[in-house]
C-alpha positions in Angstrom: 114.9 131.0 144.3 116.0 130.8 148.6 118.8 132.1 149.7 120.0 131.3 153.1 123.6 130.7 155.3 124.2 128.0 157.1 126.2 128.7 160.1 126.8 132.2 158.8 129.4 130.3 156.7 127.7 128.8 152.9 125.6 130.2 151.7 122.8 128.4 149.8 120.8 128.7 147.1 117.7 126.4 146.2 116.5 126.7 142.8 114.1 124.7 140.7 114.2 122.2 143.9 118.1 122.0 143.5 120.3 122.7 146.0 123.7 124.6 145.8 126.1 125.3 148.7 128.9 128.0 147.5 127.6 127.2 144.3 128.5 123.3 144.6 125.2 120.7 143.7 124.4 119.2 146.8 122.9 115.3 146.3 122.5 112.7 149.2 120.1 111.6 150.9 118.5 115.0 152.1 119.2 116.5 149.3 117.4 115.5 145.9 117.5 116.0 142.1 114.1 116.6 140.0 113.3 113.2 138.0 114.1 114.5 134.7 117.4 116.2 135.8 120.5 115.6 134.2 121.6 114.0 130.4 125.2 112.9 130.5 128.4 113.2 132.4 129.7 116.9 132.9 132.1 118.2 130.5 134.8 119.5 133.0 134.8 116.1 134.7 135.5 114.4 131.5 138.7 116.3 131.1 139.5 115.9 134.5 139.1 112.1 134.1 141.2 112.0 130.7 144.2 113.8 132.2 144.1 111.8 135.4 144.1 108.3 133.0 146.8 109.9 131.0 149.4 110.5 134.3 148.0 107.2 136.0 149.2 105.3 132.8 152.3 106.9 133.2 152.6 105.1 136.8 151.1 101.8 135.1 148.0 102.8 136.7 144.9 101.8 134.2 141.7 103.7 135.0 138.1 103.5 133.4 134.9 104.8 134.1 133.0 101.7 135.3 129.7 103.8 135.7 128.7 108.0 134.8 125.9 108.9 134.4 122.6 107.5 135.0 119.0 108.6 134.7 116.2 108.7 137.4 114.6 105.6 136.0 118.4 103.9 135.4 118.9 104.5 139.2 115.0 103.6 140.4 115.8 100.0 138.4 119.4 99.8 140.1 118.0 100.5 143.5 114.9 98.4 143.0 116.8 95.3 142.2 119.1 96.0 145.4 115.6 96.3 147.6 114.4 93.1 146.3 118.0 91.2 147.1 118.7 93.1 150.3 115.6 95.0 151.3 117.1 96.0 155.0 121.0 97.1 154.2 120.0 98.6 150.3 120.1 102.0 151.0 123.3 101.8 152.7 125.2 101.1 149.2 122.3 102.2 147.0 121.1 105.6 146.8 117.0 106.4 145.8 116.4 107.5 142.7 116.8 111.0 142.5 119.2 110.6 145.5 121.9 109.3 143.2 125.2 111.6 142.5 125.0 109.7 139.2 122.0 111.2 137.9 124.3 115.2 138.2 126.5 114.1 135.6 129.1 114.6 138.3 130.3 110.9 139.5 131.9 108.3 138.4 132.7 104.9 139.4 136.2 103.6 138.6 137.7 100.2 137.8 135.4 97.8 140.0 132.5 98.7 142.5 133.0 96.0 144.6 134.9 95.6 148.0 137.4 93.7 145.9 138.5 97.1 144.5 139.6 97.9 148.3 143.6 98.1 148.9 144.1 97.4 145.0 146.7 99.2 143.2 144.6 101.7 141.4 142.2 102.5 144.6 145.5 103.2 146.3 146.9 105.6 143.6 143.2 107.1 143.3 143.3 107.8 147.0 146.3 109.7 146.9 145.7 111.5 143.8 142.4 112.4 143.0 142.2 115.7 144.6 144.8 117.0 142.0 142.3 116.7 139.0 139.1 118.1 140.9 137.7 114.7 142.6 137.0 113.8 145.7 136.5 110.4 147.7 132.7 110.6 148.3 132.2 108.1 150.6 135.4 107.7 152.4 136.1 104.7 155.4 135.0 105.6 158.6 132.0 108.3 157.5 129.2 105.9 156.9 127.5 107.2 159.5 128.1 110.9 158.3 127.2 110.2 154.3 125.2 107.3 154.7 126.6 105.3 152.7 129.3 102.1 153.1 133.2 102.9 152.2 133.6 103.2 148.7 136.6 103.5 146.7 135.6 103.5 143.5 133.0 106.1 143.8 134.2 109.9 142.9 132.8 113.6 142.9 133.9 115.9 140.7 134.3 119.4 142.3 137.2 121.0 141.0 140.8 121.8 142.0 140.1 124.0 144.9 137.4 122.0 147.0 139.2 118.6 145.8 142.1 119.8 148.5 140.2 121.3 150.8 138.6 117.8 151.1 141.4 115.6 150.5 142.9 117.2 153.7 146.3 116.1 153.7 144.5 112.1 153.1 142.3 112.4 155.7 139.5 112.8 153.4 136.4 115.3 154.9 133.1 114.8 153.4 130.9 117.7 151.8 128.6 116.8 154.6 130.9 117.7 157.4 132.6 120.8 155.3 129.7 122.5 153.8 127.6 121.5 157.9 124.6 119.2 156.2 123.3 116.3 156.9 122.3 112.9 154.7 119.7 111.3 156.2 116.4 110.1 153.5 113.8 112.4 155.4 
């Protein structure tokens, strides 16, 4: 096990070649996940997801997981297919396997991962409400260039109450790359 601060500010902990910041998994695209890591969508996030359906409904607001969990070799065939259609823009909508949130059990896709999704009723309610059930927009507009990866609406971390506002920021969503100082770059 390493133990080092960044910034004098997070500390971090590498274990069994897995990163944690404050105790937070860390996965981009500096930041891996062993092949054979991860089964199935974390528990807590589950619950979150169920209660956050519930109240949506409530608003007329249907939610579903499009996408959980996925395996190493799940995400290497996902990926693979999106080299072979779009070998020079893939990996900015695609992650590497072993780069992929998905394989930690906690992200989800929601409704539609497709630009279409983008201004729609539930992406809208998802935007302003997310934080209150412990997720986070990952890849919010305008932070390509800080996460790597395109604007996406439909993808979401689960982190818990207490970082979800941090990062929701009033709406002006911060990613865990700029809080937590880290970069997500494939090395």
């Amino acid at each position: 096990m390493i133990k080092l601060k960044i910034n004098n500010k997070h500390l971090v902990i590498i274990k069994k070649c897995i990163t944690y910041i404050d105790g937070y998994l860390i996965v981009n695209k500096t930041y891996s996940l062993p092949q054979n890591y991860g089964k199935k969508l974390n528990r807590k996030l589950v619950k979150a997801f169920n209660k956050m359906k519930k109240d949506a409904l409530k608003e007329e607001i249907n939610l579903k997981i499009l996408s959980g969990f996925r395996s190493f070799d799940r995400q290497k065939e996902i990926y693979n297919n999106y080299i072979k259609e779009d070998p020079k823009n893939a990996d900015n909508y695609s992650a590497r396997p072993g780069h992929s949130e998905h394989q930690s059990g906690l992200a989800i896709d929601i409704n539609n991962a497709s630009d279409a999704f983008i201004n729609s009723n539930e992406a809208n309610w998802l935007d302003r409400n997310v934080y209150k059930y412990g997720f986070i927009l990952r890849y919010p507009k305008n932070k390509s260039n800080i996460t790597g990866y395109k604007y996406e609406p439909w993808h979401y971390r689960y982190v818990g109450k207490k970082l979800a506002k941090k990062l929701y920021n009033n709406g002006l969503w911060e990613t865990m790359e700029e809080y937590f100082g880290i970069e997500s770059k494939y090395l």
